[in-house]
Steps between C-alpha positions, in 0.01 A plus 500: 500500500420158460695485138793685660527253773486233181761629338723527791470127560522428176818700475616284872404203324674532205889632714448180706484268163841729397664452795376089549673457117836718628523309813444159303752602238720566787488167663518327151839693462587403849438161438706471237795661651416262752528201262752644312713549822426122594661346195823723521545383825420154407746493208787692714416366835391163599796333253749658770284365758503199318825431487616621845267264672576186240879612580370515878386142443815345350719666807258312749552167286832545478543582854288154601704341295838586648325483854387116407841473392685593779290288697607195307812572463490579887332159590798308249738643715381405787415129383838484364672657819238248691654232336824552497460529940291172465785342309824589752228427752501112412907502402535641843247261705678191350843652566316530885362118462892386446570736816731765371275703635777777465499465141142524444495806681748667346376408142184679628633852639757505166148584311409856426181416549523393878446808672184510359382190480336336838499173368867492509533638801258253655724234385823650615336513864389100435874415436634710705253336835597099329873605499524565893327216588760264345725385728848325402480150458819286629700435282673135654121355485420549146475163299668429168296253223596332218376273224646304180353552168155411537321186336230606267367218358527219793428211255857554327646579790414210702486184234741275627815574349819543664447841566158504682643440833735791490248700379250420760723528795671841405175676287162636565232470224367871416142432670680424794738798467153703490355404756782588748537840329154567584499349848828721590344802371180441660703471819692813429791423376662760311809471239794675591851529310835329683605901443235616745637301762843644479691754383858501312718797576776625246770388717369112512325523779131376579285653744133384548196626307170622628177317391189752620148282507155564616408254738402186399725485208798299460851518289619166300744504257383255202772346255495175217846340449600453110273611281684348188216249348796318477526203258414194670160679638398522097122283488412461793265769560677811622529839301746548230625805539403913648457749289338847356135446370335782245477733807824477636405285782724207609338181474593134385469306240339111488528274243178302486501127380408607143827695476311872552667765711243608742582831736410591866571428831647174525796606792528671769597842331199583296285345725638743780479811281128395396417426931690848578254700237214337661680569861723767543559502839663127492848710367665727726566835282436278242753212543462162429724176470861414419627268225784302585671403188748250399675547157627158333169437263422876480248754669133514508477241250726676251822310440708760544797367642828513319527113395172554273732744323832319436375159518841423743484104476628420846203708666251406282260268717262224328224729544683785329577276216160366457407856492732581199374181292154651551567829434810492218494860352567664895761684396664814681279731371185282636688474837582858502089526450421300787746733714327832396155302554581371843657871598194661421244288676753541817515887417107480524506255834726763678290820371185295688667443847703186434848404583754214372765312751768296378415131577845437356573439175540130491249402784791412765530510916839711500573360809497157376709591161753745659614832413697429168201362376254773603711731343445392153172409627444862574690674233235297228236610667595893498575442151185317340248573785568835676612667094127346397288611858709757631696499812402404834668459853313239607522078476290268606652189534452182334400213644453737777847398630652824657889572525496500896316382842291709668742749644575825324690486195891671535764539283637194595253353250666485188176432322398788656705714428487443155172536471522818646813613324278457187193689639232286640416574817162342560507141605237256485449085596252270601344463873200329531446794830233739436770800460865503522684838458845620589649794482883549521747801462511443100193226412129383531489136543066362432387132511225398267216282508432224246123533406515178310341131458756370747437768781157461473461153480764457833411808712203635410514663872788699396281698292158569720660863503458530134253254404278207578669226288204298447305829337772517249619158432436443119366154500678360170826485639593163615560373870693406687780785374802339471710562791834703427 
């Protein structure tokens, strides 16, 4: 029994061991499959993963890239749109600093980017509040200035020749032409044009203007009779001529003692346009002064008139001559130079809120010469003055001798009526008051006020409303003033 039951284990024993090796062969066989299965899906598999999530990758680049893009792109846009509002923003406030506060709000609302801009809107409401607090100023008290051409160098000027006495009585140095400028503005005065006083209707008429001010500001009309550098002035320290520097700006030339040309502001013009960058609101909707030109030695210290050309012996004056002996090759074709100079620097003035007035041709008083005499008088001016500056209706008398009293001028005044016949309609003298205006059915009559050595020197009281006299007074120019 015993070896039976041995055998039977034996026999148990040795099925176990068969089926231990089956079931190991088995899993071997699995295993492999296994494995085998493993690197089929590795080589058929995970390179389509691959490239779907590297592809995955470059679409999430791309798409940062474009995002980052469009964000600068964006933020360009709205610098350059920024700027652009920033930019009609300052045009517009210094339209609103000359007080065409109309203008600066229409250049604002003409912008497509208005309705969306705050900024703009903000300073449409600003102009809009200034505007209706102006009030109109009236017109019969605003006072009318004027100056010679100003002294630069006072040591020419005033060393004892024969023409230091004229020049001291009738001139103001240009540190004393400064200092009122800067006293008037700081008092706030505010240049206005004679054409903002009045208006002239199509059938000859003149009606009165309207000048609209905040408070505290006031109108004057500013003007500077001949402007020629004429001949005789040649030395003795004033500027030789105005003209168009390397930017286009009008300035004057100097000649210094060496024989250099030196260029700036050595006049009233370029110092103006220099005092109006600084200070816009000194110019009324950007107006400034008025020239009053004569014609006989030329214009703006061009010699443009027509004896330079044809060299007529019986007008040629001893200055003219001297000229000509100094200058021998001025032919027509350098004459004809100094016309298209002279036109554009006056094409420049007027395109920067200056006028010209005829200060007649020949420097006379009309009423003293008569009206034969003021004809040809008048005639040489339209030909070599208005054909160089352009037309005006405007004169401003020399000597400040008007062509009638105080009462209205009528067409009983043949003076008058020439004038008017040959389309001036603004009339202007010389009153020591503090303003003079009339207005009649067909003219503006203005006095002036001589801001010179001899007003100063004689009634310095005259001018408290501009000026102290004694804060000015440029201490190089000689005393007593010669009385007239």
């Amino acid at each position: 029994m015993d070896e039976r039951d041995k055998v039977t284990r034996e026999r148990r024993e040795k099925r176990k061991r068969r089926e231990l090796v089956m079931k190991s062969i088995i899993s071997l066989l699995v295993l492999v499959i296994v494995l085998l299965v493993v690197v089929l899906v590795k080589d058929a598999i995970i390179p389509e993963v691959s490239r779907k999530l590297v592809q995955k990758k470059e679409r999430e680049v791309s798409a940062e890239k474009e995002k980052k893009k469009a964000e600068t792109e964006g933020k360009a846009q709205v610098k350059d749109v920024s700027a652009e509002v920033q930019s009609l923003i300052a045009q517009s406030d210094r339209m609103a600093a000359q007080y065409d506060y109309d203008g600066a709000i229409a250049l604002l609302q003409s912008s497509p980017e208005y309705t969306g801009s705050q900024d703009m809107q903000d300073a449409v409401v600003r102009y809009q509040q200034t505007k209706e607090s102006c009030t109109a100023y009236p017109l019969d008290q605003i006072t009318h200035v004027f100056f010679h051409t100003m002294i630069w160098d006072t040591a020419k000027a005033f060393d004892g020749d024969q023409d230091e006495g004229g020049y001291n009585q009738v001139m103001t140095t240009m540190s004393e032409f400064a200092g009122i400028m800067e006293s008037m503005y700081e008092k706030g005065y505010v240049m206005v044009s004679l054409h903002d006083m009045c208006v002239v209707n199509e059938d000859g008429t003149v009606s009165r203007g309207e000048i609209r001010l905040p408070a505290g500001k006031k109108p004057f009309v500013l003007s500077q009779d001949d402007v020629s550098y004429y001949h005789y002035m040649d030395g003795d320290g004033f500027a030789g001529r105005l003209i168009l520097d390397e930017n286009g700006e009008v300035k004057n030339t100097y000649i210094e003692d060496d024989g250099s040309v030196s260029v700036g502001d050595y006049d009233m013009v370029p110092w103006i346009d220099t005092f109006v960058k600084e200070h816009p609101d000194f110019s009324y909707y950007g107006h400034k002064g008025i020239l009053a030109l004569t014609g006989y030695e030329g214009v703006l210290g061009y010699r443009t008139d027509e004896v330079y050309r044809t060299r007529e012996s019986s007008r040629v004056t001893e200055y003219q001559q001297a000229f000509f002996d100094a200058n021998p090759d001025f032919d027509e074709a350098a004459w004809q130079q100094e016309v298209d100079q002279a036109r554009a620097v006056a094409d420049a003035m007027k395109a920067n809120g200056w006028e010209f007035a005829s200060h007649t041709w020949g420097h006379i008083s009309p009423a003293a010469r008569g009206l034969d005499v003021t004809r040809t008088d008048t005639e040489r001016w339209l030909n070599n003055v208005a054909s160089v500056v352009g037309d005006t209706d405007v004169i401003i008398f020399a000597f400040g001798a008007d062509i009638g009293g105080w009462e209205p001028y009528t067409q009983d005044n043949e003076l008058f009526a020439y004038f008017k016949q040959q389309g001036f309609n603004i009339f202007c003298n010389v009153d020591s008051s503090q303003y003079w205006v009339q207005f009649g059915n067909t003219f503006m009559r203005q006095g002036r006020r001589n801001l010179d050595g001899y007003r100063m020197y004689y009634n310095p009281e005259m001018l408290s409303d501009l000026f102290d006299v004694d804060s000015v007074w440029d201490s190089s120019r000689p005393t007593p003033v010669p009385q007239m």
